[in-house]
C-alpha positions in Angstrom: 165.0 152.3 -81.4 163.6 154.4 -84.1 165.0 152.6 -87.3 167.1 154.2 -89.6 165.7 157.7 -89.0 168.4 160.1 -89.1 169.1 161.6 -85.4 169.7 165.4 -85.4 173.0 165.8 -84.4 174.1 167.2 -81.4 177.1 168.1 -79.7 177.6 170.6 -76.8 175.2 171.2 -74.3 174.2 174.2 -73.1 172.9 175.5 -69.7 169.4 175.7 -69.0 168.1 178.4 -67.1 167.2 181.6 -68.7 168.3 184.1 -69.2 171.9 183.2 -69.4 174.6 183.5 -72.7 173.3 181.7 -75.5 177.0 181.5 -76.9 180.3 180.8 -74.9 181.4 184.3 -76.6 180.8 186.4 -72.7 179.7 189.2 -74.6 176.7 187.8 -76.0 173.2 189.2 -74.4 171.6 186.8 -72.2 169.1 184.6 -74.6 165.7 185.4 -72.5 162.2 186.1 -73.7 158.8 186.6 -70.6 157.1 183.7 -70.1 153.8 186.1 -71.6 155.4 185.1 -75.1 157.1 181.6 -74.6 153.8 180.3 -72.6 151.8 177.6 -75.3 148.6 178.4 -75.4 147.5 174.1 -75.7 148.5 171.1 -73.9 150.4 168.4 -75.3 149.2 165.4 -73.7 150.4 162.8 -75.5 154.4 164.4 -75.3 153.5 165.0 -71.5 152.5 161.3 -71.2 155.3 159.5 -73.2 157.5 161.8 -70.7 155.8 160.8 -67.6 155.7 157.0 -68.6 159.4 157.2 -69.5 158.8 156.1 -73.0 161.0 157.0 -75.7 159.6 160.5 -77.5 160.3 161.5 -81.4 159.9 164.8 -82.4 159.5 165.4 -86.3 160.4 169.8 -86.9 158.6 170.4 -90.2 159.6 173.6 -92.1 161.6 175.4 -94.5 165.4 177.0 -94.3 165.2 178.0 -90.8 164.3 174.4 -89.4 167.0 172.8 -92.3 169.2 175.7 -90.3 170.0 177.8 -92.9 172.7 180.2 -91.4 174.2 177.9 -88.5 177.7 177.5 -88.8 177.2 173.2 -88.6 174.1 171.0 -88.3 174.6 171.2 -84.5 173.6 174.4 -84.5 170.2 173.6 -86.2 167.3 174.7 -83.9 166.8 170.9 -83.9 169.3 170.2 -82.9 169.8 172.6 -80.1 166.5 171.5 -79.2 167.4 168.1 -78.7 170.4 168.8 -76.4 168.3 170.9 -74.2 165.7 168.3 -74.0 168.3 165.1 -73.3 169.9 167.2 -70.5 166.5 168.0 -68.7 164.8 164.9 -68.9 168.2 162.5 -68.9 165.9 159.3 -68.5 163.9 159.1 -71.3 165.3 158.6 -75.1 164.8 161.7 -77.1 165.4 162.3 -80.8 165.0 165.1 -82.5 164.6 164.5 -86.7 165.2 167.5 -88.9 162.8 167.8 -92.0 163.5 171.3 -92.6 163.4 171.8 -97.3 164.9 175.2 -98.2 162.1 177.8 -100.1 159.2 175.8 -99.2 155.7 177.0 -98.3 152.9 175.1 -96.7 152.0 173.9 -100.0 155.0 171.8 -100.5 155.1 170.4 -97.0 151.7 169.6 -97.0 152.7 167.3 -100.0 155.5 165.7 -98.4 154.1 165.7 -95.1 153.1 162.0 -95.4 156.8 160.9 -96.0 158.6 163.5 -94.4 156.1 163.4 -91.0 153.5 160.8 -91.1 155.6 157.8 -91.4 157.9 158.8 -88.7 155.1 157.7 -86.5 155.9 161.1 -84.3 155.0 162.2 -81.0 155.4 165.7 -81.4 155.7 167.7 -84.7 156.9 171.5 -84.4 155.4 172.9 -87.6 157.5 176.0 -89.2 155.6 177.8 -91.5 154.6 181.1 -93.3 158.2 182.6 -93.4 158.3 181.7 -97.5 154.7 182.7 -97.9 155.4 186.2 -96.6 158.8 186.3 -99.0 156.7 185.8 -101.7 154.1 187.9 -101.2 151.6 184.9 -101.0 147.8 185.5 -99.8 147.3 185.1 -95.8 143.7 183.7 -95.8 145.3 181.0 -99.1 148.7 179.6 -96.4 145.9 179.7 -93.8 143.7 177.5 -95.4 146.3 175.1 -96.0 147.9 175.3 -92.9 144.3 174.5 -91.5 144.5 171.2 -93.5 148.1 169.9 -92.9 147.4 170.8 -88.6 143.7 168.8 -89.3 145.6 165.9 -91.0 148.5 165.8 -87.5 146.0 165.8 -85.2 143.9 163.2 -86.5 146.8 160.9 -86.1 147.1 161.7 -82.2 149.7 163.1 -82.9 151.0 166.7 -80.5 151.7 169.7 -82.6 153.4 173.4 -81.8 153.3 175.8 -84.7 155.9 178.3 -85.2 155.5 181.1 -87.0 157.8 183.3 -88.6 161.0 185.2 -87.2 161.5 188.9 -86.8 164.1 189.6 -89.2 164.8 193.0 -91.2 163.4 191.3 -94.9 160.1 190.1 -93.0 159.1 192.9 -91.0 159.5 194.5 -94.4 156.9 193.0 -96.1 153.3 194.5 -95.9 151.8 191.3 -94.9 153.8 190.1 -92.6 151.6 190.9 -89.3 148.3 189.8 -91.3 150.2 186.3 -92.1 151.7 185.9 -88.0 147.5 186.5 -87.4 146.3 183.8 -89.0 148.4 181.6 -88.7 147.9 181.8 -84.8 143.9 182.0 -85.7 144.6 178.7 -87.8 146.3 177.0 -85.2 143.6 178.4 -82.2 140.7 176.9 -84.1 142.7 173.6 -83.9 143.4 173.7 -80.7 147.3 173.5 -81.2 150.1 175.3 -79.3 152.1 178.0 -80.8 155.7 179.1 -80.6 155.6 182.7 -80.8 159.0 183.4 -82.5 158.5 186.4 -84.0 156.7 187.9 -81.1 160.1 186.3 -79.2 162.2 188.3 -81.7 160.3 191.3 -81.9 160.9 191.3 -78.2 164.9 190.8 -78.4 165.1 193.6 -80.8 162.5 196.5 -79.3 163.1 195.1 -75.7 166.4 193.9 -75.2 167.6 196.2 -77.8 169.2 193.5 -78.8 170.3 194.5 -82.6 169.9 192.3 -85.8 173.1 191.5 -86.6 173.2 189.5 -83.1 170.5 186.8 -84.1 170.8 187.3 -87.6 172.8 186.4 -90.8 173.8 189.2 -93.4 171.4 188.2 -95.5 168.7 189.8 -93.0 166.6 186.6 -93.5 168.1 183.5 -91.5 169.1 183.5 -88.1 172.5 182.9 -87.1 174.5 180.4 -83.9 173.2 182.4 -81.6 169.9 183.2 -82.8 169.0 179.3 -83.1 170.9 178.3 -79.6 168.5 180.7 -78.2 165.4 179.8 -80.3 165.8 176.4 -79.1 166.6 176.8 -75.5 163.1 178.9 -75.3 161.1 176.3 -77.4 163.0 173.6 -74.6 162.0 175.6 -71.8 158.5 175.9 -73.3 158.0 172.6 -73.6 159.2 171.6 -70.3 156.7 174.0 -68.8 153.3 172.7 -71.2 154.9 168.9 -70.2 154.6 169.9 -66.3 151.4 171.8 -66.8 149.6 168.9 -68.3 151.0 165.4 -67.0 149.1 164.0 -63.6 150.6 165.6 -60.5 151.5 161.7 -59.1 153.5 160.5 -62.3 155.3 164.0 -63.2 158.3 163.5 -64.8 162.0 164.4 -63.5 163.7 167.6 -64.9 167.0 168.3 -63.9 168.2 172.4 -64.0 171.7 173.3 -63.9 173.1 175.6 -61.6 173.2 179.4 -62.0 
């Protein structure tokens, strides 16, 4: 239906409810975050529409290593991925995809100048923006990534098209860096002013790790950087559960669509 846009792949499909085992390993912590940090902020009409009319939805994940799924053990493991299995097994009568254009080392500034190729002319619905994880690596100026994330979310949403930013993760070489809670601010000040949801990731992970007590070496690789199988299973069962909850929230009571919920 979509042409010869790659599909994400995806192969098992997890449960749905949280908090349950993010893994089949029954050791693993139960992949939960409060629905204070998972809530977006902004609707996403058009997404909550295409749901409600049963049309088919595409969903274009922008970003850098972590969206590519640097650290997954296979492509199925990919956020994306993930993402897309939780989302087929919720709403099982409407066509999904899920189309990973995550680029290794990149900043805003380099997906702003592939965003017309890599986004735009996938004709998306949805576009889950990953950004400001490489500008805080490099030591880059907040208010400069701000200003160009500003841009790329102006240029989205002049097409119609929905957008969720997500902002960095809480890992051990971010946290690290002196900026890092000045760049997580304006990037959520960037997206506010364009009235676009945001997936609070790192206030997810913060969570997992102060919280849950939940330590590193469970979400993330041994590079202290990437996140690892169970880290993105979780990451996208959140972002699912999320959306599924903005979808509700903003289609008409009368044309809501279906969501099916496994059993406990």
């Amino acid at each position: 239906m979509f042409g010869n846009a790659t599909r994400v792949v995806t192969t098992a499909v997890s449960l749905l409810i949280a908090p349950v085992a993010a893994s089949a390993d029954s050791s693993s912590p139960a992949c939960f975050a409060p629905e204070s940090l998972t809530r977006l902020d902004h609707p996403v009409a058009r997404t909550a529409t295409r749901f409600a009319e049963r049309h088919a939805l595409k969903i274009v994940a922008l970003g850098s290593s972590s969206t590519f799924g640097v650290g997954a053990t296979s492509p199925a493991n990919s956020y994306p991925s993930r993402l897309e299995a939780e989302l087929r097994e919720r709403f099982p009568d409407t066509d999904i995809v899920v189309l990973n254009r995550g680029v290794g080392g990149e900043d805003a500034r380099e997906m702003l100048a592939r965003m017309e190729k890599s986004v735009l002319d996938e004709k998306p619905d949805l576009v889950l923006w990953q950004v400001g994880t490489n500008a805080i690596t490099g030591d880059e100026n907040p208010a400069a990534e701000a200003a160009l994330v500003r841009a790329g979310l102006k240029r989205l949403r002049a097409h119609g098209i929905d957008v969720i930013l997500i902002d960095p993760q809480y890992v051990p070489k971010i946290v690290a860096k002196r900026r890092a809670n000045a760049m997580v601010r304006v990037l959520h000040d960037s997206a506010h002013r364009q009235n676009v949801a945001v997936f609070h990731r790192f206030a997810v992970m913060d969570y997992w790790r102060r919280e849950m007590q939940i330590p590193f070496r469970q979400f993330t690789t041994a590079d202290d950087l990437h996140m690892n199988d169970w880290g993105y299973h979780c990451f996208g069962r959140l972002l699912a559960q999320s959306l599924t909850d903005a979808i509700n929230q903003s289609a008409p009571a009368a044309t809501k669509p279906t969501v099916l919920t496994a059993a406990r």
